[in-house]
N, C-alpha and C positions, 0 to 999 in steps of 0.2 A: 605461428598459430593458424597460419591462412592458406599455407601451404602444405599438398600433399605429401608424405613420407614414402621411403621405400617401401613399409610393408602396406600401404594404402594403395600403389599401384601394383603391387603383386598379387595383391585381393581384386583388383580388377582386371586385371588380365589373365588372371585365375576364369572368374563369373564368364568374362568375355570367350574363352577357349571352349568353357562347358556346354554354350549356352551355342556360339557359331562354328567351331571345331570340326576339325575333319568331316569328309564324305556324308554330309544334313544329319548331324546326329537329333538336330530339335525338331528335323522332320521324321524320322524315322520313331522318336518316342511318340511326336505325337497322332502318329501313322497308327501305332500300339494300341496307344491310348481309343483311337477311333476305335478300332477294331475289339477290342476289350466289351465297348458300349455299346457297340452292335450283338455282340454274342450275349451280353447281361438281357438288353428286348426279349432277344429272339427266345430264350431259356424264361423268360420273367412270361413270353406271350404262350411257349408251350405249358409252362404249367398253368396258366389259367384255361386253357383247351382240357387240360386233362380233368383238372378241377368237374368243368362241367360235363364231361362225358361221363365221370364215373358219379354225380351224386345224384339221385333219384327226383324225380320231380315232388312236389312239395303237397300232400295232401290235406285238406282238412281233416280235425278229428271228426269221429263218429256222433259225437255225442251233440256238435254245434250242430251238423247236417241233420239229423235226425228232428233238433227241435225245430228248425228252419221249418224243414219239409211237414211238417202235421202244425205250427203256427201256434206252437208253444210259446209263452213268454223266456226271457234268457231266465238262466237261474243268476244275473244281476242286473236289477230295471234299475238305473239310474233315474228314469221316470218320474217315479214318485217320491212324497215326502218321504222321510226318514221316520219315523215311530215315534210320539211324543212319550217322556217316562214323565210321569206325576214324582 
């Protein structure tokens, strides 16, 4: 019961070959792997470049500028009470 079996070290000498095994293969995945995460930035930072080069700057409507400018009240004054109904 305390002791390992054959196919318990064949399962790690399996893990063991995958994982240390010929010519860095766990450096060369994680060589991959770096270089994967660098092109996802670089792709993830061009499209926010693009993002802002192509959407127009943000205007106000007409209609808030206009009341601004001549010192209209808003068409909603939170201001005041609400209307008593009998």
């Amino acid at each position: 019961m305390g002791s390992l079996s054959i196919w318990h070290w064949l399962i790690v000498l399996a893990v063991g070959l995958l994982l240390f095994g010929g010519k860095g293969k766990l450096s060369s995945l994680m060589g991959d792997f770096a270089k994967g995460i660098k092109a996802f930035k670089a792709g993830m930072k061009e499209g926010d470049e693009g993002e802002a080069a192509s959407s127009p700057a943000q205007v106000p409507p007409p209609a808030a500028t206009a009341a601004s400018a001549t010192g209209a009240p808003n068409p909603v004054d939170h201001t005041r009470e609400p209307a008593k109904t009998v």
